[in-house]
N, C-alpha and C positions, 0 to 999 in steps of 0.2 A: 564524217567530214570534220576535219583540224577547227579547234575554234579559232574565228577572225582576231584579231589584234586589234586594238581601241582603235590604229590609224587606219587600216581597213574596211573597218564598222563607219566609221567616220567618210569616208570616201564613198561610200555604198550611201549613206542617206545622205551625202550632198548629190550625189548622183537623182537620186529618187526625187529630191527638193526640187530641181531644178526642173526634170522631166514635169512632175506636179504642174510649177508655175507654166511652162510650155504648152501644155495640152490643157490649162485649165483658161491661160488667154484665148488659145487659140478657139474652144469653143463659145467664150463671151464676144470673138468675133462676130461667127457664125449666129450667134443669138441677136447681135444686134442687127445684121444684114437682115434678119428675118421681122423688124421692129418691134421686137419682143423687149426691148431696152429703153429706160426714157432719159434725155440727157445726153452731155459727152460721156466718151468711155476714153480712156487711156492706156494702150497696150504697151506691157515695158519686155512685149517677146525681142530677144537678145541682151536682157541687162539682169537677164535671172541670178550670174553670175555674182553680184553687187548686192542682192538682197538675200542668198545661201550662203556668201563667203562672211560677210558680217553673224548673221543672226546663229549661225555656226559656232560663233565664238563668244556669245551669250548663255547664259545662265537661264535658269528659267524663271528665277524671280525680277531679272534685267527687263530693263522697259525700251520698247521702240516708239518712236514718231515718224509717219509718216507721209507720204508725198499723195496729191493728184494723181499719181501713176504707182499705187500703191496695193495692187492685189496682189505682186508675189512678194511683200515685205509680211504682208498679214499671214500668208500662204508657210513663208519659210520660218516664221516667228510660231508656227506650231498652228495657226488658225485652220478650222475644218472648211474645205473646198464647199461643201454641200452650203453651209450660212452662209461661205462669202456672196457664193453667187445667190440663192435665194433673195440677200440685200440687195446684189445690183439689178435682179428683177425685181426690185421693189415689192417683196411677200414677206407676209408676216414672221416667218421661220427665219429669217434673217439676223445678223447680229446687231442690228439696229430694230430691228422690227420693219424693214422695208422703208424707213424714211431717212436713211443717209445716204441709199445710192455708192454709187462707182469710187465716188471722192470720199466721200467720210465715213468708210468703215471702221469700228473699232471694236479691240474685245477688250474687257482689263483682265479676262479668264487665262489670254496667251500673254497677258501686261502690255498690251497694243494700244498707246493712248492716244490712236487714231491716224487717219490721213485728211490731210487736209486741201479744198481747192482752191485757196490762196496763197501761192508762190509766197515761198521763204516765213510764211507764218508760223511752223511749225518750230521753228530755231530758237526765239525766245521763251518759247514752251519749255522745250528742253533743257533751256539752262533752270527756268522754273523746276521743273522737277529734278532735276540735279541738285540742289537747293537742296527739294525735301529728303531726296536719298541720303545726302550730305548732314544731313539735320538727324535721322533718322539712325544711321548709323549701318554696319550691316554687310558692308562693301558693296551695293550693289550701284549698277551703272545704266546708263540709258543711251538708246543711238539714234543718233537722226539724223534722217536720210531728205536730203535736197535736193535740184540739179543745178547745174550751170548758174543757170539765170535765178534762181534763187539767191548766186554769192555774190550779185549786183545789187540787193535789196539794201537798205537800212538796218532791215531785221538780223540780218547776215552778221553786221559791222557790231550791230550793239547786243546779241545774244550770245555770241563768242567773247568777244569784249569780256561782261561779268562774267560767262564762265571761267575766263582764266584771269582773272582778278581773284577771285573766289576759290579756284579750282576744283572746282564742280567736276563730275565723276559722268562725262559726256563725251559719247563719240561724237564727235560729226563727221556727218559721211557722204561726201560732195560725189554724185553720180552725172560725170559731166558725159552727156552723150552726145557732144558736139553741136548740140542746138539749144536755143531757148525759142522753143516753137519753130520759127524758120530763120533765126537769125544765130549764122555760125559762130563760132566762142572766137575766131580768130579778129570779128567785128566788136567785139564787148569785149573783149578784155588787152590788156596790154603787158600783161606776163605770158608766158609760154606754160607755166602750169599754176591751176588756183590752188594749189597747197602753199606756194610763197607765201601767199598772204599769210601765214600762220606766225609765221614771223614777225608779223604787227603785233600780235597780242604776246608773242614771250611763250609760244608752244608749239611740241612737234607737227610739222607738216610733211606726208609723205606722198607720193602719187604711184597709185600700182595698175598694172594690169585689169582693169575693171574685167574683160573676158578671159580672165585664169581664177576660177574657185579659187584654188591654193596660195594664190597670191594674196586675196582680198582677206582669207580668211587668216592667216599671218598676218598683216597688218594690223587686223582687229584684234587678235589674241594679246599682241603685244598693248596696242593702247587700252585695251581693256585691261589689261595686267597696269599698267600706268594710274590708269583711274581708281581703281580700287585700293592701289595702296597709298592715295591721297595727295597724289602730285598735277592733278587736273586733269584737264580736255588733250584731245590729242584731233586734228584736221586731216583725213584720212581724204585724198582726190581719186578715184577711179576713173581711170578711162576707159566710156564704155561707149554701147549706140545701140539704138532704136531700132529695129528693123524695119520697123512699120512708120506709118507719118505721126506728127505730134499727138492725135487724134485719131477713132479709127475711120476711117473716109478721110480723112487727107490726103492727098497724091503726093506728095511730099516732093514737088517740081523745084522745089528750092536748092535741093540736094543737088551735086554733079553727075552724070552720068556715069555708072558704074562704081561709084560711092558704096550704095548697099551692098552688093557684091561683094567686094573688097572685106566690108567686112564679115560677112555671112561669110566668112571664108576663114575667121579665127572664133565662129561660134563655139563660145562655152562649154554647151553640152558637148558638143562632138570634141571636143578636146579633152572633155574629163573622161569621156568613154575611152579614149584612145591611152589614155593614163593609168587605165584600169588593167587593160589587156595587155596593156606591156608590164607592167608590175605583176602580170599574173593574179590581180585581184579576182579579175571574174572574166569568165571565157564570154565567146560572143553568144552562145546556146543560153545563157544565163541572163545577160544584159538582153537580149529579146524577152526575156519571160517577165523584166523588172517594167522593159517598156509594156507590155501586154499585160500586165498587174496595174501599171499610174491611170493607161487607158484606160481601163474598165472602173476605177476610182472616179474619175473627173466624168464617165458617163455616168455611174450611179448619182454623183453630186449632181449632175444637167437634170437628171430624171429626178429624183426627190426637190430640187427647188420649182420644175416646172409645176410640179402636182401641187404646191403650196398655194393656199388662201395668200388674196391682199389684205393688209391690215383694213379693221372695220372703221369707218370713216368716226364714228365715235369714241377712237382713239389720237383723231388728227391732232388733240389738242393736249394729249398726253406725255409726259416725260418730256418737255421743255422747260424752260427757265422764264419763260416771260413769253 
């Protein structure tokens, strides 16, 4: 067999990423239907696109922040399926040790300095470590990932703000999927896309395709290329969507009728597959085998976290701050 081409190799594991985050939601569904979860959970199945087309165009000593809705940012930033979920069954084998749960997974092992479940908190983080990178030397950059209703926050106005006072070495990467909980972006906002705003602070704003890998992940090569050679932040808007409700059990009645639909119908994955086979990257006997390989991955990770101990309650008071 010919060897692949970087762009091909490259296409094939955003392919693989993707599938990952897909089958690895879709079984933290099924786990919670069965109340094997304790907590909200946040399924970000159709916005896989948004968390592989960024983290795609990082480095591996690049740093992510990220979101409540945050398993395929960990997922596509290199983190192992098997701890993610062990954490949001709250077992000891987890990347927290079982007491972060759903919301606040992190590794610094994949440079993942977390997801957080308070809207738009994670934004002035980021310009903080953009600071240190900055301080630090090195070129390296960090992305952080928000939605919507996040760029309604304070945090939003004033973590952007110093970083391009500054020029801090920060993506941000606004995943608008049309809601903030159930209330649509066309009721909260009065631009037609949040990347304008970037233009308050004096840096690029671009708005792509949130459901085209290729899209997203061009936009970040470029503003990653921007920050590294010390000319700041760059505000990167995707437009994406939820397939599921804000939450998993929400009926998501807010929505219009045939809304979902609509957009399950320019689904990511099925788009990049279709991208593949025309390019003659990979035939469809092949891309069955890739799905039947992620498969049996996100069931070994289901099987290894169910078997795991919870942490011993004489640890409850371990590895905190106060």
């Amino acid at each position: 067999m010919a060897k692949r081409s970087e762009n091909e190799a490259l296409l094939i594991e955003m392919f693989r990423k993707m599938l990952e985050i897909r089958y690895f939601e879709e079984t933290i569904e099924k786990l919670f239907f069965k109340n094997l979860i304790g907590g909200s959970v946040h399924s970000c199945v159709g916005q896989e696109a948004v968390a592989v087309g960024i983290c795609s165009a990082l480095q591996a000593e690049d740093y992510i922040i990220s979101t409540h809705r945050g398993h395929g940012h960990c997922i596509a930033k290199g983190g192992r399926p098997e701890k993610i979920m062990a954490e949001i069954l709250g077992k000891e084998a987890g990347y927290c040790k079982g007491k972060g749960g759903s919301m606040h997974v992190s590794d610094m092992g994949t440079r993942n300095l977390g997801a957080n479940g308070i809207v738009g908190a994670g934004i002035p983080i980021a310009s903080g470590a953009g600071l240190a990178l900055q301080m630090k030397g090195g070129g390296n950059v960090v992305a952080c990932f928000f939605g919507d209703g996040a760029a309604n926050t304070g945090a939003f106005h004033e973590g952007i703000n110093l970083a391009a006072i500054w020029k801090l070495p920060v993506l941000f990467v606004c995943e608008n999927n049309c809601y903030a909980v159930s209330i649509p972006t066309c009721k909260s906002f009065g631009i037609p896309n949040i990347s304008l705003r970037a233009g308050s602070y004096g840096i690029p704003g671009i708005t792509v395709d949130g459901m085209d890998v290729l899209a997203v992940h061009k936009a970040a090569s470029q503003a990653a290329l921007r920050a590294r050679s010390g000319e700041g932040p760059s505000l990167i808007e995707c437009s994406t969507y939820r397939f599921k409700g804000h939450f998993i059990g929400d009926p998501g009645q807010y929505r219009p009728a045939g809304e979902v639909l609509q957009w399950q119908k320019k689904d990511s994955i099925e788009r990049l597959r279709q991208v593949l086979v025309k390019r003659q990257v990979l035939g469809k006997t092949q891309i069955a085998a890739i799905e039947k390989e992620v498969s049996q991955k996100i069931q070994d990770a289901e099987r290894f976290a169910m078997g795991q101990p919870e942490p011993p309650a004489k640890d409850a008071f371990a590895d905190i701050y106060a």
